[in-house]
N, C-alpha and C positions, 0 to 999 in steps of 0.2 A: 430504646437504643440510644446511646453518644454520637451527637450529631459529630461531624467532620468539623465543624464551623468550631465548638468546643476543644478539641483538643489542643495539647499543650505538649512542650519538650518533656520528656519522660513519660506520658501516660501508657498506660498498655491496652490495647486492642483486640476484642474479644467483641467480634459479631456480626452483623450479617452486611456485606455493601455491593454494590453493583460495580462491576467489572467494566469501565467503560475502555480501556484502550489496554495491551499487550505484546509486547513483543521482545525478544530473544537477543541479547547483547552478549559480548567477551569484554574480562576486563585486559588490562595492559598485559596480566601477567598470563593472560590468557584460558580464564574462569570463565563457565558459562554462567551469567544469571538474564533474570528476565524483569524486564520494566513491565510497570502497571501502573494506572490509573484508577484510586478505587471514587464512589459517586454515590452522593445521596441526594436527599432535595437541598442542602442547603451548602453545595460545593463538591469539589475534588481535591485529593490531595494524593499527593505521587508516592509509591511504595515500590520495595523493591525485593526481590526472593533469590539469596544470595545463594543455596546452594536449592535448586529446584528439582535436582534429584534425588531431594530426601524424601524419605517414606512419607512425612507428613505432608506434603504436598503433592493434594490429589490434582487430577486432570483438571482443567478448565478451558474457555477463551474468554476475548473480549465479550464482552453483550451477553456472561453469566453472571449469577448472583449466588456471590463467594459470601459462605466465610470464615472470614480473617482472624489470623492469632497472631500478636507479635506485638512490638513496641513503637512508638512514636522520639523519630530521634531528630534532632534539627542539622540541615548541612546545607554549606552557604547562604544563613540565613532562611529558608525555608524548611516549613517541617514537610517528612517523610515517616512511613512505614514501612520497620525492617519486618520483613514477615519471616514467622518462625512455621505456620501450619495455612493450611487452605483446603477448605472441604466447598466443594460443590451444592449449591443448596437446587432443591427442588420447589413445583410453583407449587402453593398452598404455604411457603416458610415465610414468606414477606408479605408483604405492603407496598406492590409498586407503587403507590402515590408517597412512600417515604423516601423515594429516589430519585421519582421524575419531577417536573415539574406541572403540577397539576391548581385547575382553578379553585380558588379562594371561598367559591360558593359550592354548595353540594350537589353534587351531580346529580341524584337523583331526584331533589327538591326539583332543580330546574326541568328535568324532563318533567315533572309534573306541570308544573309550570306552562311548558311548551304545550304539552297536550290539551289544556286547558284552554288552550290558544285556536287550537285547533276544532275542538268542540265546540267552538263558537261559528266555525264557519256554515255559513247555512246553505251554498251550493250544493248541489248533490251532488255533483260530477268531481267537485275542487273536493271535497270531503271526505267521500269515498278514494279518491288519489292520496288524499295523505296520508289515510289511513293504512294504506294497503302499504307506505313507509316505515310509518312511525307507529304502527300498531301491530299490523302482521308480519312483517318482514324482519324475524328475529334476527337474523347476520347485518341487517342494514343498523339496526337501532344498536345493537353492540358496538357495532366499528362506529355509529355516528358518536354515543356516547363519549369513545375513549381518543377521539381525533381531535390535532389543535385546529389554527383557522389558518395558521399559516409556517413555516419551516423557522421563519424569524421575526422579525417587523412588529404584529400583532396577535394577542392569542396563543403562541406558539406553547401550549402547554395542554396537557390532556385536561377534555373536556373543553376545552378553548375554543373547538366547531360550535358546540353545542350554547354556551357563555352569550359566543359573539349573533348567532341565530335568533338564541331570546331576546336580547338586545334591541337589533333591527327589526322582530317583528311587532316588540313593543312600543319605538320608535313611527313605524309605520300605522300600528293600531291607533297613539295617537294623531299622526297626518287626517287619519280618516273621519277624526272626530272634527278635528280645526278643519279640513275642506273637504265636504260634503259628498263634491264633487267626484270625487277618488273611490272605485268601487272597491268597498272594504274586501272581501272576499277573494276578489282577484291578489289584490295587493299582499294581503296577509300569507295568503298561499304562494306569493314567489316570494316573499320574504322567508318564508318558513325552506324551499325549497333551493334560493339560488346559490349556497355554497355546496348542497349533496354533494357537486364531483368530487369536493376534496375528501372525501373518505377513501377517492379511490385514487386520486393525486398523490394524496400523502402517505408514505408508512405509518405505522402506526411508531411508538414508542416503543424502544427507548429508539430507534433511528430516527422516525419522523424527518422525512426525507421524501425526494422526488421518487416516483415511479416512473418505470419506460411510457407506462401511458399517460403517467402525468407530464413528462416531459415531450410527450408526440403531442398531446390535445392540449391538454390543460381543463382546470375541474370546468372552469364555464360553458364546455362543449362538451365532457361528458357528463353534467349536470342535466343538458338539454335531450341530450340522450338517454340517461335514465328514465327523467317524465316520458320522453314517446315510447320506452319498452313496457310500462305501467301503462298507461294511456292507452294503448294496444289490449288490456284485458278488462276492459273497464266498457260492456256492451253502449254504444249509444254517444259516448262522448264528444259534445261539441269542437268539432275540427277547429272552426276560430277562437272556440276558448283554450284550447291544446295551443293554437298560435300566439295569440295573446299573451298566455301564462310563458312560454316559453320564449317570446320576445323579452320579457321583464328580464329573466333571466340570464339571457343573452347581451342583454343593454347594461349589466346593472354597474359596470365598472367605468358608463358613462363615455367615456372618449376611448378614440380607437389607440391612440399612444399608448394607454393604460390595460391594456390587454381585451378590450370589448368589441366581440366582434361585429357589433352593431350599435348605434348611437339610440336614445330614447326617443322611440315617436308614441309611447301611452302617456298621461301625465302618472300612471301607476308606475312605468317604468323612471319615470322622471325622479317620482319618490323613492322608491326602492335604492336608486343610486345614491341617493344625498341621504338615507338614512345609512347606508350600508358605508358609505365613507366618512359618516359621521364618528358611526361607531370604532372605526379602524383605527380613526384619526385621537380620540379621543383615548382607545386604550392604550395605544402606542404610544403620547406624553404621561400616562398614569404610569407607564411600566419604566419611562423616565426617571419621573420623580421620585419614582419610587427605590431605582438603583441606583442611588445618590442622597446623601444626608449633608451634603456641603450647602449651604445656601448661596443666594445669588443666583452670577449668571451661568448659564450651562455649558455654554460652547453653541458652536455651530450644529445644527442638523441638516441635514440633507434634506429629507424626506419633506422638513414644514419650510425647508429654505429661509432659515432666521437660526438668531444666537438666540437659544429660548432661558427664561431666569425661572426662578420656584417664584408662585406669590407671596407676597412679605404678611405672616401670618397675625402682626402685631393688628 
């Protein structure tokens, strides 16, 4: 396919793009047409269907995956598309990973990856609980796969749950090796488990947005609540380990300002937070650096509360 990012004044458009916004205008002289947004991975660019009562343009809305015939014309310095036809496309025609924005590594490598992570844990109780996630629970491992980490900030891209999880439990794996002290096991299993609620937080893509239950609780509480509905079919489970693992969880965002509804009293949980905001922190100036080719100084951030610069690569 021609990306969006490629096109030029005159070229003609012939293929498949996501629908991301729609709606129904009159012009002066009192014409209906309809504005559009169309979206790939690598931008948007506005088009417009000036008589949308032609045969050739079939039904659609926002949030379909059209497509598009017509030409690329430039007005007020910005290009657009005059659309001549519009066919509705159905799932199996695309490649949503060529419209959303999705992680840079392969998805399915990393669930390997994860899993591997997880075969390592030697508790039987912790073991058997993840499994019964990330092994048996075919609707859980779909939605955890294609979920970001977060709506904006960090990770916000499918597969981005999944990125920023390997991450932290990798980060934690090695905590365990430099201090001894840290029971691996416990540790690995709330790092593996303490973003689960946002699968149920977040929509999925292309909205990837707040849910009503993500905006009543928030994933850190229904995170703690998935382990105890699991935890519940798992004969035998130690009560303090169910506590423990879900204290981590509950703690891992560290201070109560920052949405946690409990401060760390494990040193596991102590870890879990400073890897989990390590990794937050660190992909959030990569996604910086990375939407910007100017060198120097960056501006102000909020988030790190400094004017951040690119390093001087010389």
């Amino acid at each position: 396919m021609k990306y969006i990012k490629d096109y030029k004044d005159g070229d003609r458009v012939f293929d498949i793009y996501f629908c991301k916004f729609k709606s129904s205008a009159v012009t002066k002289n009192g014409k209906s047409y309809d504005n559009v947004i169309l979206q790939d991975k690598t931008g948007t660019i506005d088009a417009k269907i000036w008589d949308p009562n032609n045969a050739g343009i079939a039904e659609f809305d926002a949030m379909d995956y059209i497509e598009v015939y017509g030409d690329v014309t430039s007005f007020n310095g910005a290009l657009q598309v005059n659309v001549k036809r519009v066919r509705k496309c159905q799932e199996g025609e695309y490649d949503e990973s060529e419209y959303m924005p999705v992680s840079k590594f392969n998805i399915e490598e990393m669930y390997i990856e994860l899993l591997s992570i997880i075969s390592s844990i030697k508790n039987q109780y912790l073991h058997t609980l993840l499994e019964s996630f990330f092994v048996k629970d075919e609707a859980f491992v779909k939605a955890f796969k294609k979920s970001s980490a977060a709506k904006t900030v960090h990770h916000g891209f499918i597969g981005g749950l999944l990125q920023h999880t390997l991450s932290v439990a990798k980060l934690c794996d090695y905590y365990s090796t430099a201090y001894p002290v840290l029971n691996r096991d416990l540790l690995l299993s709330a790092a593996i488990f303490h973003d689960i609620g946002k699968t149920k937080e977040l929509s999925a893509f292309p909205e990837n947005d707040y849910t009503d239950m993500g905006q009543f609780l928030g994933h850190i509480v229904m995170g703690s609540e998935m382990i105890s509905d699991k935890v519940r079919e798992i004969p035998g489970f130690p009560k303090m380990l169910e506590m423990e693992l879900k204290h981590c969880i509950l703690a891992h965002h560290g201070e109560y300002e920052y949405g946690s509804p409990k401060k760390p009293a494990l040193i596991e949980a102590v870890a879990l937070n400073h890897a989990d905001d390590t990794d937050a922190k660190l992909q959030t100036f990569t996604e910086i650096l990375e939407a910007t080719k100017e060198p120097g100084w960056l501006g102000f951030n909020r988030l790190f509360d400094s004017n951040l610069k690119k390093t001087t690569e010389e």
